[in-house]
C-alpha positions in Angstrom: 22.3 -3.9 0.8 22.6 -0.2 1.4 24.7 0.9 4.0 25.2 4.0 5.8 27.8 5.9 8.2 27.1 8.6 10.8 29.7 10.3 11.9 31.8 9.7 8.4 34.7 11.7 9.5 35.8 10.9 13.6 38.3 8.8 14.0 35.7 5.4 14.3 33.5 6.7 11.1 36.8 6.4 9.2 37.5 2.7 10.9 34.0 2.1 9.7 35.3 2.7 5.9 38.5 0.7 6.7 36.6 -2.1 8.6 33.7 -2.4 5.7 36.5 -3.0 3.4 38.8 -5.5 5.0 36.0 -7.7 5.4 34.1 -7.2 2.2 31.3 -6.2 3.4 28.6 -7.3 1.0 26.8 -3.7 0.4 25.6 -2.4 -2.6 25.5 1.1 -2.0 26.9 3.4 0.6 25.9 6.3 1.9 28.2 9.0 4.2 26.5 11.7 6.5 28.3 13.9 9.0 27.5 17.6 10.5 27.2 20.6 8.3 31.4 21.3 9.0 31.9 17.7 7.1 29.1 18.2 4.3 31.1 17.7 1.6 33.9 15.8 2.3 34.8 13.2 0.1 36.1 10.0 1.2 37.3 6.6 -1.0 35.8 3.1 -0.7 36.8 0.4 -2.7 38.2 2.7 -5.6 34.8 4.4 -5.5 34.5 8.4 -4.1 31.8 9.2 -1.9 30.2 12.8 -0.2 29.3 13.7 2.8 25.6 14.6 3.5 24.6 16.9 6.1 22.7 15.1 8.6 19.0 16.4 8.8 15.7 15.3 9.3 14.3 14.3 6.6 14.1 10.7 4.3 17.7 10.2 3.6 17.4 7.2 5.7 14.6 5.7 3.2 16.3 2.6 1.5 19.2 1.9 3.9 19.2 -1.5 5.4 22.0 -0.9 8.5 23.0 2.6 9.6 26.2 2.5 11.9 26.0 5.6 14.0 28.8 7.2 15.8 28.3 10.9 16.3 28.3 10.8 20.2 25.2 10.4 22.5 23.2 13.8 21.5 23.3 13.2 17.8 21.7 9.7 18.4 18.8 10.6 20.4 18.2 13.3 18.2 18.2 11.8 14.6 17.1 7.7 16.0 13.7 8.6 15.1 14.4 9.7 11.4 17.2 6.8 10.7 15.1 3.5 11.8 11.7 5.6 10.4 11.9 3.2 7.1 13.3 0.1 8.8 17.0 0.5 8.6 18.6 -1.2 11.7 20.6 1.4 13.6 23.9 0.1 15.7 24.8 2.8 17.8 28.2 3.2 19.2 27.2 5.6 21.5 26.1 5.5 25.3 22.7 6.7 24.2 20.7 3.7 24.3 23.0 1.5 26.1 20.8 1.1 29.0 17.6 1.3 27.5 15.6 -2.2 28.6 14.0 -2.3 24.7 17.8 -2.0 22.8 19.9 -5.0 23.1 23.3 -4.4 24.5 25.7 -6.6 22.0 29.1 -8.6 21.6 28.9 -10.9 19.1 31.1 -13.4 20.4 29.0 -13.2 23.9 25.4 -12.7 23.1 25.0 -12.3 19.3 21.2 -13.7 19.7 20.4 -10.4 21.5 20.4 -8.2 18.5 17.9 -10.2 17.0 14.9 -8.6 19.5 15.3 -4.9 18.9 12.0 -3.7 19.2 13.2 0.1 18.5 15.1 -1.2 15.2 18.5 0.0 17.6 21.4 -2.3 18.6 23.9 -0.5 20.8 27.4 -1.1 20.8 29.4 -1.0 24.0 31.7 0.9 25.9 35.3 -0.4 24.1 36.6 -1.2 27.8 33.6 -3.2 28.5 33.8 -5.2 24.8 37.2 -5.9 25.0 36.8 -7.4 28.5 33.7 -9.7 27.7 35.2 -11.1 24.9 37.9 -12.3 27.0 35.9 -13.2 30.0 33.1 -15.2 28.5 35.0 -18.5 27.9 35.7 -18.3 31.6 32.1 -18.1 32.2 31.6 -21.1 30.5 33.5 -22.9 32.7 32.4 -21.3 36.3 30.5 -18.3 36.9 32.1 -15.0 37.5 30.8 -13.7 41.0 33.3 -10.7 41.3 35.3 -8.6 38.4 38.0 -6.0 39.3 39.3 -4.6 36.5 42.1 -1.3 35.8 41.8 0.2 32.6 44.7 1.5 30.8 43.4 3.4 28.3 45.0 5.0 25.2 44.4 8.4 24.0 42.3 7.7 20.8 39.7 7.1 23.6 38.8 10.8 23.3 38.9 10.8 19.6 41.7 11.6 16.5 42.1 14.8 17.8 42.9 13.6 21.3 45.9 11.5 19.8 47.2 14.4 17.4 47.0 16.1 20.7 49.3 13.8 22.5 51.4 14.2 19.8 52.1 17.8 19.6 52.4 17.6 23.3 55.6 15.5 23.6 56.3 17.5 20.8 56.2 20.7 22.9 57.8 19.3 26.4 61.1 18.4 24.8 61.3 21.8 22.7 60.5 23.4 26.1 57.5 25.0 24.8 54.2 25.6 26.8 52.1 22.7 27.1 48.8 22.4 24.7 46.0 21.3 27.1 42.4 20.9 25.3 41.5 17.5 24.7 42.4 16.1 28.6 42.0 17.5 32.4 45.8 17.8 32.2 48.9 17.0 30.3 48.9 13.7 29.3 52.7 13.5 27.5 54.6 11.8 30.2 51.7 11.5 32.7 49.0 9.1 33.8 45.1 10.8 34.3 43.5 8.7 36.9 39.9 9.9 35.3 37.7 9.3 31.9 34.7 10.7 31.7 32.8 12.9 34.4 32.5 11.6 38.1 29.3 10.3 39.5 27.9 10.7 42.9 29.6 7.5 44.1 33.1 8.3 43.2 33.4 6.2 40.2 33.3 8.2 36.7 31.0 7.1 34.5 33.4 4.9 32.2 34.0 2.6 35.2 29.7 2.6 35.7 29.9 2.0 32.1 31.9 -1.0 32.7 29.5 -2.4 36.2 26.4 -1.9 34.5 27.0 -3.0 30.7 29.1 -6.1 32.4 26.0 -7.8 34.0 23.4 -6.6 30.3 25.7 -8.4 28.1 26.6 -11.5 30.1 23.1 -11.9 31.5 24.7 -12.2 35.0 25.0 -11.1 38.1 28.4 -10.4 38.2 29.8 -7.2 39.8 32.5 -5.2 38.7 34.8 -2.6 40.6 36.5 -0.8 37.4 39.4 2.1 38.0 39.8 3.8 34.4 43.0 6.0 33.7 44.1 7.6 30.7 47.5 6.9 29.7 50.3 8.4 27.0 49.9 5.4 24.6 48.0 6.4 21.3 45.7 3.6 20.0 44.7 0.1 22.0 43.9 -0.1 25.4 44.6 -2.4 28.0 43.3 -3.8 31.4 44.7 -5.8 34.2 41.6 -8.1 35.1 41.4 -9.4 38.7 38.3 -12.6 38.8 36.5 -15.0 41.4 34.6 -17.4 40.1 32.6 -20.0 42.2 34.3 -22.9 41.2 38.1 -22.5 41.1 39.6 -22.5 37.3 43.8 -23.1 37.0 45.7 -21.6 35.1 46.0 -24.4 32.5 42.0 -24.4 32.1 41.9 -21.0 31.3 44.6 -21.2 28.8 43.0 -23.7 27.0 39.6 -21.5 26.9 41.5 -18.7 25.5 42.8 -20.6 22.9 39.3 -21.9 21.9 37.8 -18.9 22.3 36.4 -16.4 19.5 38.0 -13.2 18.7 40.9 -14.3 21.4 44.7 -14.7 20.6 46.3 -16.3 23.5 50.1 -14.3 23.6 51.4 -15.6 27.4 55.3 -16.8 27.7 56.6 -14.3 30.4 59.6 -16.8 30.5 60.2 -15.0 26.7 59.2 -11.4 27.6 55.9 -12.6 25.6 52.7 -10.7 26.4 50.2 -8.4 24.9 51.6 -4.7 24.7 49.4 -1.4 22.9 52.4 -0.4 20.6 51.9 -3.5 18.8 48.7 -4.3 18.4 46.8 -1.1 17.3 45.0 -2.4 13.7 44.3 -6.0 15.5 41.1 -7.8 15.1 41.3 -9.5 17.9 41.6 -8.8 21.9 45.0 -10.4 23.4 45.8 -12.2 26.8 48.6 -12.7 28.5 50.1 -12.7 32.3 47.7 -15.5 33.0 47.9 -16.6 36.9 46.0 -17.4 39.9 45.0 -14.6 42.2 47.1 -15.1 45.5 44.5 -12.8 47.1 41.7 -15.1 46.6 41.1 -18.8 46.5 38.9 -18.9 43.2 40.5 -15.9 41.7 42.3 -15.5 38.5 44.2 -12.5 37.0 45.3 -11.7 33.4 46.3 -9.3 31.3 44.9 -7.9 28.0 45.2 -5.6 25.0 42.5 -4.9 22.4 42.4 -1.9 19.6 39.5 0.4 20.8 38.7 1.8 18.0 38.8 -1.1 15.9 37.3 -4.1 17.9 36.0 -1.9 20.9 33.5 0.6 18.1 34.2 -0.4 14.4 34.5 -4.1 13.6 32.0 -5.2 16.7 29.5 -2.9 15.5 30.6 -4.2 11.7 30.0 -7.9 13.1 26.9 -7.6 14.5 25.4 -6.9 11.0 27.4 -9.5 9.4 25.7 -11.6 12.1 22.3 -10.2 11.2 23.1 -10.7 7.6 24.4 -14.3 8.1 20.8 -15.4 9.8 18.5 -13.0 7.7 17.7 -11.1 10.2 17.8 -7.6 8.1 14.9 -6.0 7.7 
């Protein structure tokens, strides 16, 4: 099994390293690439040192079974071609392919099957927001269908990268020496702030995180399900969170959904308000799984629920679900 990273040295290439090797990924050989600034580099796995390749077109892809690409959109498109050329399968955590009727759209723990028709030899990786949500959502589909999803994102600055959350840091940093402000990675000064935006705004007032979110929704879940999403950026520095509002055609209590949770895959149930117990960012960054807590019904709505949960972006919203999906392939034979 010969694996290989794109996008070696961002802030999920290096989760793909640490991911890989928490799980014991069963590869033979591993092979880095990145842009011509991290040619070079050298990076550890399993005791072993490994360089960075500049990423061209050309047959470096010859050989590798699964290629996990996260260079951002442009970089997919470009190099898709030369990566699957020999039959590698290519999971994308990008938004390029997302969409894309011929590239299945995958969670594991909602629609594993998917991945196995990828005519293109791609399998994209959500939006984090939208994975983390899913996972959560899908034992409640189970149950009753989901007509309606509103959904606030809370999202933590390693959204926009490592250098997004050294950023952050140097900002607070700055405020209480009473320095001036460093402002590069954000629309505004995220230390001590909220940024009621992510991503670029569409013609329809939503940005295109919260379309992300409406559209990927209804690929993954094969539904119909609609979903009004409002994504903010917030001062917290890895995991995101959402406060999930649902209606579902039959009505589901509280103690129903608890015990779907609790059954459910890649779900830790963390809900005892009475003991200040619920899922919070500062302590769950490194987590597999996405937690759930503030469990109730919706007063707003007869068939509604609304919860609360907490997920590590980087690591179960880009790293380990792309990392799972070819554990699934593996597990079924499904690799080349």
């Amino acid at each position: 099994m010969r694996v290989a990273i794109v996008g070696t040295s961002g802030a999920v290439g290096q989760e793909f390293l640490r991911v890989l090797a928490e799980r014991n990924f069963p590869l033979d050989d591993l092979v880095l690439f990145g842009s011509s600034r991290s040619a070079g580099s050298v990076y550890e796995f399993k005791g072993k040192k490994y360089t960075v390749k500049e990423l061209k077109h050309n047959d470096d892809f010859k050989g590798v079974d699964i290629a996990f690409t996260s260079a951002g959109a442009s970089i997919s498109k470009e190099f898709a071609a030369d990566i699957t050329k020999y039959g590698a399968v290519m999971i994308d955590n990008s938004s390029a392919f997302r969409m894309d009727a011929d590239v299945p759209l995958v969670v594991p723990e909602c629609n594993a099957e998917d991945a196995l028709n990828r005519p293109r030899g791609i399998i994209a990786n959500p939006n984090c927001t939208t994975i983390m949500m899913v996972v959560v959502l899908q034992p409640l589909e189970k149950i009753s269908h989901i007509k309606r999803i509103h959904v606030a994102s809370y999202q933590a600055a390693s959204g926009a990268g490592a250098a997004a959350m050294a950023e952050l840091e140097q900002q607070y940093r700055e405020v209480l020496d009473n320095k001036p402000v460093t402002v590069n990675k954000f629309a505004y000064q995220l230390a001590y702030n909220v940024i009621p935006q992510i991503d670029v705004f569409t013609d329809n007032g939503y940005t295109k995180e919260e379309m992300k979110m409406f559209n990927e929704t209804k690929k993954i879940m094969h539904s119909d399900v609609n979903c009004s999403a409002m994504c903010v950026r917030v001062p917290s520095l890895r995991s995101h969170s959402e406060a999930v509002w649902i209606e579902t055609e039959k009505p589901i209590s509280v103690e129903q959904a608890r015990e779907a949770f609790e059954k459910g895959e890649g779900i830790q149930l963390m809900d005892d308000p009475a003991n200040k117990k619920y899922p919070m960012p500062l302590f769950l960054a490194g987590k597999d799984d996405v937690y759930v807590g503030r469990i109730r019904k919706d007063l707003a709505c007869e068939n509604g629920l609304t919860l609360w949960l907490v997920g590590d972006q980087i690591k179960k919203g880009a790293a380990l679900n792309a990392v799972q999906i070819a554990e699934y392939l593996i597990k079924v034979g499904n690799v080349k």
